[in-house]
C-alpha positions, 0 to 999 in steps of 0.5 A: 194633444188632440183627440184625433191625431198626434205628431211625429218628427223626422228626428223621432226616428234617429231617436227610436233607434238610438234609444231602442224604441222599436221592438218586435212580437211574435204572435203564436201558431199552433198546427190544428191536429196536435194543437202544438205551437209550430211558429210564430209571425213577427210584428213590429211596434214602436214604444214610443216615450209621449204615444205608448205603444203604436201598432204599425199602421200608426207609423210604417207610412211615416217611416216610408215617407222619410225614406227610412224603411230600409232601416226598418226592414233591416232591423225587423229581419235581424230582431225576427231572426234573432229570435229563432236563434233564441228559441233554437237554442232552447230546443224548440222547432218553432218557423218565424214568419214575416211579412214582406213587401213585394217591392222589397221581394223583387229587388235585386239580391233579396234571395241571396241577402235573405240566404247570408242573413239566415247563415248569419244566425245559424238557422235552418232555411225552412225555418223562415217564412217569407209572407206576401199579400195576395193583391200583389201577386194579383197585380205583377204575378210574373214578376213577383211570383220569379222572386219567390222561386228563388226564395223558395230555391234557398229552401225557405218558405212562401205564405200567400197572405190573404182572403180572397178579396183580389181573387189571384188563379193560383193554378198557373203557377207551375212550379208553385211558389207558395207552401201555404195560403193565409185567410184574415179575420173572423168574418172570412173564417165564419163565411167559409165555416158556412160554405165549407169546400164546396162553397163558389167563393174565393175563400172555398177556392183557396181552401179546395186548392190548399188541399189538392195541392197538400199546402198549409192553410192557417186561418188568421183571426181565431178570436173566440170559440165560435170562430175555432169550431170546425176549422179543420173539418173545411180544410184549415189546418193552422191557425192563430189569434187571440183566442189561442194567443196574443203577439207576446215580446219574444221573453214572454214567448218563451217563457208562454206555456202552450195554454190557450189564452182562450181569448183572455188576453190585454191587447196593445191599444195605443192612447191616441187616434190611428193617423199621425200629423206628419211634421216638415223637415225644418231645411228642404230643397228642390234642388237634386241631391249629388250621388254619395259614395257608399260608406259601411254601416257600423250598427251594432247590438249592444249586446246578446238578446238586446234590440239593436243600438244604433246611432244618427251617424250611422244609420245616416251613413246607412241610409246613404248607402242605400241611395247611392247603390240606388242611383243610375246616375250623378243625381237622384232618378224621378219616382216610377210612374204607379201602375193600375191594379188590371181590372177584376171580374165582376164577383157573384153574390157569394164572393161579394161575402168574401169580407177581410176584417185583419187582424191587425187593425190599420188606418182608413187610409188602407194597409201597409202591406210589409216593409220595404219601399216598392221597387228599391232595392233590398238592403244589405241586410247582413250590414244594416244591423251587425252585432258588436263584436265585444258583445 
């Protein structure tokens, strides 16, 4: 294998999921004034049998490339959800946040699929926290910002997820979607340790406003001593990373005893380099492929508590569900032209500092911002991924 790149197929994905090689982990928050667990945000990850574990970065462009995130995003709804239940039932009070792409957040019926999905699972809506970055609500706001008014109206929560790298005047939304505002990465957390709320950055500006306006602020990065001081005196009043904890599999959450790790954790660290060589399909043509009528999924779990089981057949029969409530018409419709992000104002050298270094390392290429494929529509989640019945 080379040292700078390593190869998926196509056929790897029907085989992650028929042999469970997806997981989720949830990574802790802890409310700064009791220091007590209050949720935990989800991440998923692929076990992959020759690469190790791989983060996301590694393989969500990949996933959406061979037009598979509906899977994903169908699977890592139920594995989150499914842990909330888990952790319900063992009495905690504990809010699973996940990160969602914009694309998936407007689709038609994404608020009333989350809703039948959370009823399915037996949880409380304000349990559930919908995260969208903040660069996309800098560019459709109207349109995403309508979405999220619905999220919000079947009582789950909105987490505006970022650190003011695309500044986003949040005063003109009225009624305000967002119940909190997330800042990423250490070096955004020490800038605002310096300039405090009366700092002219955005990050100052976000902290300011998530006070006026009695939102949770969480600063997301919390990775040594340093970096913890203080953050409640400037306005944070959450926050999580690895020095409070690492993104742990659900059993390992569950059995974790609310002790800060104090940043002596083992991360996940894939043996390979951050891009794969994607690998062509051994068959293509130009030619448009015929509308097919849409066929239940049958995906099952192979029992309580276990990733979902799920074979070729039927996520293909998945898969061709979805495309064919996509299709308008006999054939498959062209890709939407990409619209340019508007032009920003010209930052001072305050905002200049305002640098985001996430958490979650991904690729040079840049970050895959959620799952789902931007402007298709959300899959039916409470069919995608269904327990089995004989358990």
């Amino acid at each position: 294998m080379s040292d700078k790149s390593f190869r998926l197929a196509p056929s790897d994905i029907d085989a992650a999921f028929e042999r469970n090689e997806f997981l989720i982990v949830f990574q802790p928050k802890v409310d700064l004034a009791s220091e007590r667990m209050t949720g935990a945000e989800v991440f998923v990850r692929w076990n992959h049998p020759q690469y190790g574990l791989l983060p996301p970065g590694l393989f969500l462009d990949f996933i959406e490339a061979q037009g598979r995130m509906a899977d994903m995003t169908a699977f890592v709804f139920h594995a989150a959800l499914q842990g909330a239940k888990k952790w319900k039932e063992k009495g905690h009070d504990w809010a699973v946040s996940i990160n969602v792409a914009p694309g998936t957040v407007t689709a038609p019926g994404f608020a009333h699929g989350l809703q039948m999905l959370i009823n399915e699972y037996g949880l409380e809506p304000e349990r559930v926290i919908v995260e969208v970055p903040e660069r996309a609500v800098a560019q459709e706001p109207e349109m995403l910002c309508e979405s999220l008014l619905e999220v919000r109206h079947i009582g789950c929560h909105v987490a505006l997820d970022g650190g003011g790298i695309v500044p986003v005047d949040l005063s003109q939304f009225v009624p305000m979607p967002f119940t909190s505002i997330k800042v990423g990465g250490p070096a955004s957390i020490r800038l605002a340790q310096r300039l405090g709320l009366k700092g002219k950055g955005a990050i100052a500006g976000r902290l300011r406003f998530a006070h006026q306006y009695e939102l949770e602020a969480v600063a997301v990065g919390a990775e040594d001593e340093a970096t913890m001081a203080g953050l409640a005196a400037i306005g944070f009043t959450a926050a999580q990373g690895v020095w409070i904890q690492k993104p742990l599999t659900l059993n390992e959450l569950l059995e974790w005893d609310g002790a800060w790790a104090r940043g002596q954790v083992v991360m996940d660290t894939p043996p390979v380099a951050p891009r794969a060589v994607i690998q062509p399909q051994q068959s293509s043509t130009n030619d448009a492929a015929p509308a097919m009528q849409p066929q239940p999924a049958k995906a099952t779990f192979a029992k309580p508590g276990s990733a979902p089981v799920v074979s070729k057949e039927e996520m293909q029969r998945a898969l061709d569900a979805v495309r064919a409530r996509r299709a308008q018409a006999p054939t498959l419709q062209p890709k939407p032209e990409r619209k340019e992000p508007p032009t920003l104002p010209v930052l001072d050298a305050t905002d200049l500092l305002d640098v985001v270094e996430d958490e979650e390392a991904l690729p040079p290429a840049g970050k895959h911002e959620g799952l789902g494929v931007p402007g298709a529509p959300c899959p039916k989640m409470d069919s995608l991924v269904q327990r089995r019945a004989n358990g």
